[in-house]
N, C-alpha and C positions, 0 to 999 in steps of 0.2 A: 444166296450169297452169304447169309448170316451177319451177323453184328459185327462189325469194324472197331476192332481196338488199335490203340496205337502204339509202341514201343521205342522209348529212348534209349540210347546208349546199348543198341544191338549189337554192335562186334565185343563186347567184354562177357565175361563168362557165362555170369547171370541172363548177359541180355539175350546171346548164344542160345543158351537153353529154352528162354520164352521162345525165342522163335520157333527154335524146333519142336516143341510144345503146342503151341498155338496152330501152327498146321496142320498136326493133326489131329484139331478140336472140332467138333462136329458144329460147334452153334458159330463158330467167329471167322473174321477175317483177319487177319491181322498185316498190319499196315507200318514201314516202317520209317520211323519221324527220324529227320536229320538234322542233328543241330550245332554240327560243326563242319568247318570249310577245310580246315587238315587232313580230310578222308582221303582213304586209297581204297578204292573199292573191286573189289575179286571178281578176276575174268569170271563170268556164266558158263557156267556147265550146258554144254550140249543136249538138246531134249529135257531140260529140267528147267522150270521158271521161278525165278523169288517174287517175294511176296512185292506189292505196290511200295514204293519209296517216295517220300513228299518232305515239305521243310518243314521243318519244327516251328510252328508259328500259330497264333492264336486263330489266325484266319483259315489256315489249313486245315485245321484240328475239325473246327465249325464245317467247313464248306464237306470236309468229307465226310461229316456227322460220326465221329466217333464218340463209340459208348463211354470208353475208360483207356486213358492212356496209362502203360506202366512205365513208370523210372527209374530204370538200373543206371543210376550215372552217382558220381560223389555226392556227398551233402548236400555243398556247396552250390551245387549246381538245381539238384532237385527246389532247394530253398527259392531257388530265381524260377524257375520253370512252375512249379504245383501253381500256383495262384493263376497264373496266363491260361493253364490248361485249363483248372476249374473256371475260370472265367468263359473259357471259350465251349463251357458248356459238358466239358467232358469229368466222367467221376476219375480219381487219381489215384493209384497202388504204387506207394514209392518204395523200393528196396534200400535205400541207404539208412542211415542213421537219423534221416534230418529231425525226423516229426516221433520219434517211439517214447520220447521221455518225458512227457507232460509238460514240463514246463522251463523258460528261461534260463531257471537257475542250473536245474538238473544238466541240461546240457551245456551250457559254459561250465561246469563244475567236470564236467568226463571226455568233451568233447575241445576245453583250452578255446573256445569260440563264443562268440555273440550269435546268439538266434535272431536270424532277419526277417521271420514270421511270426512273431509266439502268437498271434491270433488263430493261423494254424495251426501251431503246433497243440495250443486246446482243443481245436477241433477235432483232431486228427481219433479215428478206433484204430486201438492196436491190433495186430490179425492174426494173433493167435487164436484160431477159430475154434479149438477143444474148449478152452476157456471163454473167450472174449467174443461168439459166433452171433450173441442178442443184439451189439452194434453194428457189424458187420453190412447185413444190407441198405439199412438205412443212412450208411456212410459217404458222403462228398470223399473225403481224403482217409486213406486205407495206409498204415507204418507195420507194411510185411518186418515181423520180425528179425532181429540177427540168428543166425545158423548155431553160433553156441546156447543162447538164451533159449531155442527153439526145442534144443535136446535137454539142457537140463531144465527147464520148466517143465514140460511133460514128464523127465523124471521125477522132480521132486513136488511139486505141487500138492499133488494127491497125498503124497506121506504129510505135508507137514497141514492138509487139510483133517486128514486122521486121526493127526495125535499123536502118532507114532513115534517122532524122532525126538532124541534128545537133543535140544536147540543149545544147550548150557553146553556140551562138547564141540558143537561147530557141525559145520559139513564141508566139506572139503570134498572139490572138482578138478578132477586132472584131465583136461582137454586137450584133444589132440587133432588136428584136420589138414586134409590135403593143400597144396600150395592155390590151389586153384580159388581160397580164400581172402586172398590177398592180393584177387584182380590178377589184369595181367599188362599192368604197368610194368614192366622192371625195374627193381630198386635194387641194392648191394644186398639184398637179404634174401630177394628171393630169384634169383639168376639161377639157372641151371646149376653152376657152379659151386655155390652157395649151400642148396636146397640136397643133390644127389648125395647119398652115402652119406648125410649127416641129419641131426636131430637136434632141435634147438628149441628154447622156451623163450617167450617172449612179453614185451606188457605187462610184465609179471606184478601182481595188487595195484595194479590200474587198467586194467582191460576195459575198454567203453563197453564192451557188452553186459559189464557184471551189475547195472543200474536196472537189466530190462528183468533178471531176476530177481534181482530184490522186488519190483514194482509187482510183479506177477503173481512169485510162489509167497510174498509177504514175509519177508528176511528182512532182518538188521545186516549190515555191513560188516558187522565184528561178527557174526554170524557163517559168514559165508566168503570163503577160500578159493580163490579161481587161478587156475593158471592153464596158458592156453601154449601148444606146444604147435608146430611145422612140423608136420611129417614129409619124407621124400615122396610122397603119393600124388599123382591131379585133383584128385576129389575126395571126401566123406568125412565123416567128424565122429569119432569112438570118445566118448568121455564116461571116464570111472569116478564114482560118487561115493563118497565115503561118509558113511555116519554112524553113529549108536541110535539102536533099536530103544523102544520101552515098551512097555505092555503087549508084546508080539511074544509068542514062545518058538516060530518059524517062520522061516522062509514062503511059506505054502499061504501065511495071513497076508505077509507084503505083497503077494500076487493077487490075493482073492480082492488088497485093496484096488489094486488098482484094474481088475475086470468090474469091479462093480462103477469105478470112476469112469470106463471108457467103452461102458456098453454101448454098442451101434456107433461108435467113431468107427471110420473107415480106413484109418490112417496110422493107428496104433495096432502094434502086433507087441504080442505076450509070450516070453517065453516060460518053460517050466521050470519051477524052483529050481536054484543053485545052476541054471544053465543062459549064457549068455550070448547076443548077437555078434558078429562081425563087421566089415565094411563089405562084404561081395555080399551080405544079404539082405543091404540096402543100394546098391548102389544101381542109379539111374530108375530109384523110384521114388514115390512120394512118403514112404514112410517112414515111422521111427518105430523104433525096436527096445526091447527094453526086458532085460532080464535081470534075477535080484539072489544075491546067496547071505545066508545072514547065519552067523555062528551065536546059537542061540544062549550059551553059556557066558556070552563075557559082553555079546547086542552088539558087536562089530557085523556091522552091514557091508554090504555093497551092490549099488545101480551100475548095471553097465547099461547106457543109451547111446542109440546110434542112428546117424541119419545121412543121407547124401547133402553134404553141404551149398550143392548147387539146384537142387529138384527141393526137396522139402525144407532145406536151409536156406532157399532164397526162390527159383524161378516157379518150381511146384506149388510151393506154398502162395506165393502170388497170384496161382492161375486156380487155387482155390480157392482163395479172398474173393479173384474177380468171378466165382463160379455162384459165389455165395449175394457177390450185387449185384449183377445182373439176374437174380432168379433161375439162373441153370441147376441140375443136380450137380452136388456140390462133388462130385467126385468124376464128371465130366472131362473127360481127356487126361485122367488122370491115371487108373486103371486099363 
């Protein structure tokens, strides 16, 4: 039967994708928690069965012995729920924002909110697993990354672990990701309507993601330039990373840094100097992509990184956090 995990907030995109994910993962069950009474739930397809359905409740969680519940649902929400879950016995991989920023302050400061956990929110391993993989299994509460942090920390980490970049001119990030990042509540922003035959930038130098880079690649604020853009796309996230080189004479050193940073990750692909990824060569997989051209006369760079916003930007990446605490291969249902 395998290990029974649980999944909150399964009709939204993220949660969408665990599902379909999770079934066809060879070690789990996955089991889906309900923890709202406004549902409208989808006639069953003929000859085809969903997964078990139960309430979202401490008692639930316990009696059905799940190993790790995951939480695609708002902050807000995750904030009320992680603590009943852990209490009830089960480890917890939350997709939202609640628990990624260490502490208090940092979230009322990006997030405009009071934190109703910070006890967890100290607990909490971040899961960025390239980086952050030594707290990972031994984690109660798992803060799956955000989907832009995710692409540009594995861009840029490794250079500014290197040496490489000149920090004194900045770095500058021009992201760009399908609507299907912005949930699929509809707001006046992102309607059909809205979203088709147009391109808009948004959150422009206040983006709540731009705290989970600084925390990660180790940036100052005046340092580092984000601006995150709606593409009329469903899904992917392509961002151009702009900086000056120092001590590189090529393009061909910025690769060699980062295969020597991401030997035997599974999850990172390289491309060849001066040549870069798209969104069809990530999409509906767990990887990120990363290619680098750098004009060695004057140290103008450029990372293009790219990932599927809803597999490695949020459901992938969760289902290889939980691959990583429960002791599965961590690349399990993933490949």
């Amino acid at each position: 039967m395998g290990t029974s995990v649980g999944i909150v907030g399964y009709r939204g995109y993220s949660g969408a994708e665990l599902v379909r994910i999770l079934k066809n993962h060879p070690q789990v069950l996955p089991v889906l928690l309900e923890h709202r009474e406004d549902v409208v739930v989808r006639p069953p397809i003929r000859g085809h069965s969903s997964p078990e359905r139960v309430a979202c409740d401490p008692e639930a969680v316990r009696k059905r012995g799940l190993a790790l519940v995951f939480l695609a649902t708002p902050a807000e929400v995750s904030m009320e729920l992680a603590p009943a879950m852990l209490a009830a016995g089960a480890r917890v991989v939350d997709l939202s924002g609640a628990f990624r920023l260490g502490t208090p302050e940092n979230y009322r400061a990006w997030y405009k909110a009071d934190h109703t956990q910070p006890s967890l929110l100290a607990e909490a391993a971040y899961g960025l697993p390239e980086f952050c993989r030594e707290r990972i299994p031994g984690a109660r509460l798992i803060a799956n990354p955000g989907c832009y942090p995710t692409a540009a920390n594995l861009a840029i980490r490794p250079l500014i672990e290197a040496g490489v970049v000149d920090r004194s001119a900045g770095i500058v990030c021009d992201a760009k990701s399908g609507a299907s990042g912005a949930g699929n509540k509809p707001t006046p922003k992102n309607i059909f309507g809205e979203v088709t035959e147009n391109f808009s930038a948004y959150s422009i130098l206040h983006h709540r993601h731009v705290p989970e880079v600084l925390r990660i690649s180790g940036l100052e604020e005046s340092e580092f330039s984000f601006t995150a853009q709606l593409l009329p796309i469903h899904r992917g996230i392509l961002e151009t990373i702009y900086f000056r080189a120092r001590g590189v004479a090529g393009a061909e050193q910025l690769v060699e840094i980062y295969e020597k940073r991401y030997a035997g990750e599974p999850f990172v692909r390289l491309y060849q100097p001066g040549r870069v990824p798209d969104l069809h060569a990530v999409a509906h997989t767990n990887f990120c992509d990363i290619g680098v051209t750098l004009d060695s006369k004057s140290g103008r760079a450029v990372v293009v990184s790219a990932i599927d916003n809803l597999v490695k930007g949020a459901a992938g990446q969760a289902v290889q956090n939980m691959n990583l605490a429960l002791g599965f291969d961590e690349t399990e249902g993933l490949l």
